[in-house]
C-alpha positions in Angstrom: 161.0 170.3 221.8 162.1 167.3 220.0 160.0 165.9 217.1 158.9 162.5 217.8 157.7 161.8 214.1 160.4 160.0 211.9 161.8 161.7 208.9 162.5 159.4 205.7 165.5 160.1 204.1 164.5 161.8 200.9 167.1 159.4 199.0 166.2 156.2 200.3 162.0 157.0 199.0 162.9 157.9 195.4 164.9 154.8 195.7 161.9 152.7 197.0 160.0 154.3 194.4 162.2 153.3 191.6 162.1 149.7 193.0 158.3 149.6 192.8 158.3 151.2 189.4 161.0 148.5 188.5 159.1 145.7 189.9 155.9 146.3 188.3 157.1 146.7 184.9 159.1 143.7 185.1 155.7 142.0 186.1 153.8 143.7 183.5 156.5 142.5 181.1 156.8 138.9 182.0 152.9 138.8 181.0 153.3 140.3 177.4 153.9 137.5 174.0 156.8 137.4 172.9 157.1 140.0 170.1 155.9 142.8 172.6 158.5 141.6 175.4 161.2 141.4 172.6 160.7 144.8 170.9 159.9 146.4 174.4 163.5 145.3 175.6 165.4 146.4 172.5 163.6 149.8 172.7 164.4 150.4 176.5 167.5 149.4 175.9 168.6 151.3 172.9 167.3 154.2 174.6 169.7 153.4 177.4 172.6 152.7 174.9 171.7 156.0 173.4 172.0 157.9 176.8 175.4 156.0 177.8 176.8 156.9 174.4 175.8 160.3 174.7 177.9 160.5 178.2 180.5 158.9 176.6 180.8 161.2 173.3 181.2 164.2 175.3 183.5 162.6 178.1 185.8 161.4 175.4 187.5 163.8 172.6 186.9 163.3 169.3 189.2 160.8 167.8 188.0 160.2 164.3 190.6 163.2 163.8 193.7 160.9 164.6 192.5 158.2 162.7 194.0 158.4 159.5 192.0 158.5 156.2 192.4 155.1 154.4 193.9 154.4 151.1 192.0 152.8 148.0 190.8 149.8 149.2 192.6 147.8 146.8 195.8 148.4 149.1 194.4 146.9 151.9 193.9 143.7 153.3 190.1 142.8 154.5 191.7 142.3 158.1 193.1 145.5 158.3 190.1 147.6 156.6 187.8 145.6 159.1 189.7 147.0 161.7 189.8 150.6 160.5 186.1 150.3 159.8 186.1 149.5 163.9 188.0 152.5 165.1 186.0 154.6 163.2 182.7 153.1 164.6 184.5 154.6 168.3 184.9 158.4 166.7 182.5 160.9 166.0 180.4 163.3 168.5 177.9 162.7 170.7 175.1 161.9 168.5 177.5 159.3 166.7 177.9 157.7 170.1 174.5 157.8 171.0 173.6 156.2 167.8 176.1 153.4 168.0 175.4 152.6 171.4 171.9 152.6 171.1 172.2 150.3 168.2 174.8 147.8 169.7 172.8 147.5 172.9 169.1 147.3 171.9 169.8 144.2 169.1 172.1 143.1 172.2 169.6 142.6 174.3 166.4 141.8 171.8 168.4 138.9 170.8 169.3 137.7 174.2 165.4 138.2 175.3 164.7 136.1 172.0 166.9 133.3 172.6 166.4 133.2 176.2 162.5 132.2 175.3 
């Protein structure tokens, strides 16, 4: 016997779901002051920085290893320190990720919804 009822695909609801979520919370957002809208983005979005740098500390070996240990800072040039200080900002473990991630994107993205407004 052959079922005449159609079956959603189980995929294509969550995603439908998702959507919905998405869209009312961008509504809900868009009718917030601008301190709330500001400091809601840059927590939503550090969270998100936290989770991709997570994912990327453990995809990535730890390189702070290979990065050699610098000498008295009287030795080096500002340039050159400023650039060390950079590759070490890209070593360290998972939680080092996370944390860096989470910082760079959240003020990303608070400032941008600040100077967009």
């Amino acid at each position: 016997m052959v079922e005449t009822k159609f079956q959603q695909n189980p995929v294509q609801v969550v995603q439908a779901k998702l959507k919905e979520l998405e869209i009312g919370f961008k509504s809900w957002l868009a009718k917030q002051s601008l301190p709330v809208e500001a400091a809601v983005v840059t927590l939503t979005s550090g969270a998100q920085g936290a989770v991709i740098g997570a994912i990327m500390g453990n995809i990535t070996s730890d390189i702070s290893s290979t990065i050699p240990t610098p000498p008295p800072p009287a030795s080096l040039s500002p340039q050159a320190m400023a650039s060390l200080q950079q590759a070490q900002a890209l070593g360290g473990g998972p939680l080092i990720q996370a944390r860096n991630f989470a910082v760079m994107t959240g003020v990303n993205a608070g400032l941008s919804c600040v100077m967009k407004k």
